[in-house]
N, C-alpha and C positions, 0 to 999 in steps of 0.2 A: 473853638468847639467844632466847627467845619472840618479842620484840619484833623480834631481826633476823631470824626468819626471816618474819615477819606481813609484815613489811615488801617482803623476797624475793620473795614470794607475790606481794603486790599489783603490785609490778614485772614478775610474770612473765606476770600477767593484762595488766597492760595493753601489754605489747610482741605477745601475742597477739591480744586485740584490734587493734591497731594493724596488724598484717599482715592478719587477716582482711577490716578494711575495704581493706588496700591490693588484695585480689584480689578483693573485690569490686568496687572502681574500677576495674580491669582487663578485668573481667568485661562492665561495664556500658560501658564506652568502644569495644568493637569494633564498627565500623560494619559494621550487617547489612542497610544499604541497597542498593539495587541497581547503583549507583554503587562499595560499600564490598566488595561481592560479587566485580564486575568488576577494583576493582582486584588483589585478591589473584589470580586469575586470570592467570597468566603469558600464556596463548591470549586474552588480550584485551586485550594493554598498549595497541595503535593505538588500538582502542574507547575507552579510557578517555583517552588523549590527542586523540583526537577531542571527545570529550564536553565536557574541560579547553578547548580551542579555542572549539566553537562553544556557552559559556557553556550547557552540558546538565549538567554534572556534580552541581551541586547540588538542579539540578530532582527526578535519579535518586535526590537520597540526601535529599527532604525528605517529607513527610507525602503522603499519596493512594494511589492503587493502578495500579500500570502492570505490562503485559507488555511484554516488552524482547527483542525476536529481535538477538540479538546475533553481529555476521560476527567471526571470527575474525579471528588477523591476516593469516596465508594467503588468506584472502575480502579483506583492506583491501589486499593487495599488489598481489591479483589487476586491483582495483579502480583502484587508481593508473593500474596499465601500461594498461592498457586505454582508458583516459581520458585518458591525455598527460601525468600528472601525475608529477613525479622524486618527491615526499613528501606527506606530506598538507598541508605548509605552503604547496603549491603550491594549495590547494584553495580557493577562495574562502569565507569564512567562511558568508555568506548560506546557500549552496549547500550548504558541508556541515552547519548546522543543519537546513536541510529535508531531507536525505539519513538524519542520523539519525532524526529525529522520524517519516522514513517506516518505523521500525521498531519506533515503539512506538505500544501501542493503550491505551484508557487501560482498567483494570477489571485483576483477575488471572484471566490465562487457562490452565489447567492443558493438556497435552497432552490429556488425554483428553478435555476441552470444544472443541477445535477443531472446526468442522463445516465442511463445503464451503460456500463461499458469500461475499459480500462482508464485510467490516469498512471501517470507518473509522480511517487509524492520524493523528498527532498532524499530519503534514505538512499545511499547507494549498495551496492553487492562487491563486500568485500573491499580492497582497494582500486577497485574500477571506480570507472564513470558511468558506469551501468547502474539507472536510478531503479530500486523495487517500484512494481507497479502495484496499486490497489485497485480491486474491483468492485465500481458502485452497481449497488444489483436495487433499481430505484422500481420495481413490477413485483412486487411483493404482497403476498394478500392482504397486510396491513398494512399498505400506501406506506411503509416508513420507510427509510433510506439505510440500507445494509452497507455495511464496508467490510466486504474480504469478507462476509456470511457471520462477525462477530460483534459486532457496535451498530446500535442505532442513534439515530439524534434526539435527543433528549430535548435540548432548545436550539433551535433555530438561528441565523441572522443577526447576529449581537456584532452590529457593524462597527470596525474602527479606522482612527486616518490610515493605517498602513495594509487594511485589507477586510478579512469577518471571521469569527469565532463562530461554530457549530457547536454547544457539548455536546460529549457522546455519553452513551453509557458502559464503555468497557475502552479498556487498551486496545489497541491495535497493533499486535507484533508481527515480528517480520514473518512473512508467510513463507512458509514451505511450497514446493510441487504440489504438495498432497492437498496442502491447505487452496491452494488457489483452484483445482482441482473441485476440488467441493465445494466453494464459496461460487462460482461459475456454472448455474442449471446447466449450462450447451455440454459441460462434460460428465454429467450424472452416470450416461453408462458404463465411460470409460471407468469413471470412481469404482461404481460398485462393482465392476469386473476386476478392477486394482485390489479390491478389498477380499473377491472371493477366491482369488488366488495368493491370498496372504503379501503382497508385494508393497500395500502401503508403510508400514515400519522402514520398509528401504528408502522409498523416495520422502521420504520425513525422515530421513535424519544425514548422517554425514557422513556413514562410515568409506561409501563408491561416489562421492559426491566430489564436484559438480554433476546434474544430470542437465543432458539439453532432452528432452522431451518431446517426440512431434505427436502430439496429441489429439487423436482424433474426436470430430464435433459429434454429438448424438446422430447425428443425419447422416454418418459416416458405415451407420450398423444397421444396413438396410436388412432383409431380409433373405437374404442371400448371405449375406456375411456374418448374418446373425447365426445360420444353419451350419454353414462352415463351421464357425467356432466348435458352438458346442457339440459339435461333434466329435472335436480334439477330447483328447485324453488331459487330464491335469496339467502333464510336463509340454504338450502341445499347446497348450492356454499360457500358459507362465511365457515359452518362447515368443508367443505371438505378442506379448502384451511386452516383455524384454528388448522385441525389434524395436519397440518403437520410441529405445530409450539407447541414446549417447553415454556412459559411463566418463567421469573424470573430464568431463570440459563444458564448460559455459557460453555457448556458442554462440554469437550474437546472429542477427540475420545478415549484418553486414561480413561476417567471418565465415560462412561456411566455405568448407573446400570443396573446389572442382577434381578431387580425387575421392576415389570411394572410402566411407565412414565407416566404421566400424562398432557395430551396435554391439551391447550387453549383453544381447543374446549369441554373440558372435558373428553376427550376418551381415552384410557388406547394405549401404545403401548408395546410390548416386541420388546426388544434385546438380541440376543444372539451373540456374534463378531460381524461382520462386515451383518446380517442378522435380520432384524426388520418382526414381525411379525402384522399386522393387527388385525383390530377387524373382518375384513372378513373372516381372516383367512390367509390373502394370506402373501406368502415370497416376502420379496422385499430386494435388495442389498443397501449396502452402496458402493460407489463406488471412490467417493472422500472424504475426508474429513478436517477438521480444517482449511476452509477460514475464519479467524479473520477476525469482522469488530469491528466497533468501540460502537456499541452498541449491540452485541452478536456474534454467531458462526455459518457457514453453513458448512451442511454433503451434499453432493451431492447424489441420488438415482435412480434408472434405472424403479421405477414404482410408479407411482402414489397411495400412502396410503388411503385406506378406510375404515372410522368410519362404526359403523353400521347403517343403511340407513333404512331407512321406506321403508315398503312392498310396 
């Protein structure tokens, strides 16, 4: 009787054991990737069939650290109609791999580390290594977190082992000149001066593209410069706003020539480092540079560039 129940025992241990390891393989199998995150997520089935598509899935759910602003499905619907597309199978695969990867950046980046100012997310420009930049513009009258002036964060910090998911509420496409332009308050004047000389359609789209762009800051259109302007004539406005734009090349900060450039508007600039010299003559800074967009590259500048002007 001893021996059957010795025996009992030892059967009862090890059908115990035996479950305990089953819940621990249970335990240990849930993908806590950012991939394995999104799929359980009902609000991100298109995400995650996006991902499946343009061969991201397993990127999200392997080893490194990525923030992942991730559009809901209502953002990927939005996204289709808007674009001409009946599904996402209408989407060209190329395109929607750069579409996602314009929405992760690589590192973990918690809500409360966002700051205003550029990042680089994984997209790049064209077959370069030139990654598109996004601008988080986090001083917004609604405390909420703008990207590129078109997605807010919906929720928050949704931490996993390979990094954190944001959702957003919209897609995040590759920005244009124009788009980063306006997504960025520092260049509000230059926009709305872009815009009242009809020249936005240009730099949004591709027909003269690449543009390199040296783009002057608000702070740039002091009152002096302001007077000047509008003093020009229409065709004097358009030329002014034309210098300050490269045609056909993608210019990085590390490429510029130390031979004179040849602006849109046909007007010569010199560079010397981070110092452009006018046809006026005058010095102006570079101050920022290499915001990638998706159809050229903006240098930021502290003064507004002038061709040579009629007497």
């Amino acid at each position: 009787m001893k021996k059957l129940s010795k025996i009992m025992l030892v059967a009862f241990i090890a059908i115990l054991s035996t479950s305990c390891n089953d819940d621990d393989s249970s335990e240990t199998s849930v993908d806590n990737s950012i991939t394995g995150i999104a799929s359980r997520n009902a609000n991100l089935s298109i995400l995650v069939q996006a991902l499946g598509k343009a061969g991201l899935a397993s990127t999200l759910q392997g080893s490194g650290q990525y923030t992942v602003f991730a559009p809901t499905n209502d953002a990927f619907n939005a996204f289709l109609d808007a674009n001409g597309f009946d599904s996402l199978d209408d989407v060209p695969e190329a395109t929607l791999k750069q579409i996602l990867l314009n929405h992760v950046v690589n590192g973990k980046v918690l809500s409360t580390q966002l700051t205003t100012g550029y990042v680089k997310t994984l997209a790049t420009y064209g077959t370069t290594t030139s990654n598109i930049s996004m601008f988080i513009n986090t001083s917004t009258a609604e405390g909420t977190k703008l990207f590129n002036g078109v997605a807010n964060v919906a929720t928050a910090n949704i931490e996993a082992s390979n990094g954190v998911v944001h959702v957003v509420d919209a897609v995040i496409g590759i920005p244009t000149v124009v788009d980063h332009a306006v997504a960025n308050p520092n260049f509000s004047t230059l926009a709305s001066l872009l815009t009242a000389q009809g020249l936005v359609p240009t730099l949004d789209g591709t027909a003269s593209a690449p543009f390199t762009v040296f783009a002057p800051l608000n702070s740039a259109f002091d009152t002096a410069t302001l007077n000047l302007y509008t003093g020009l004539n229409s065709d004097g406005k358009s030329a002014v706003l034309k210098y300050h734009v490269v045609a056909g090349a993608n210019v990085l900060s590390t490429g510029i020539p130390t031979t004179p450039i040849t602006t849109f508007e046909t007007g010569l600039l010199n560079i010397a480092g981070t110092v452009i010299t006018d046809e006026e003559g005058r010095n102006i800074n570079i101050v920022l540079t290499d915001v990638q967009c998706g159809n050229g590259i903006i240098h930021a500048i502290d003064k507004v560039l002038l061709p040579n002007l009629p007497e």
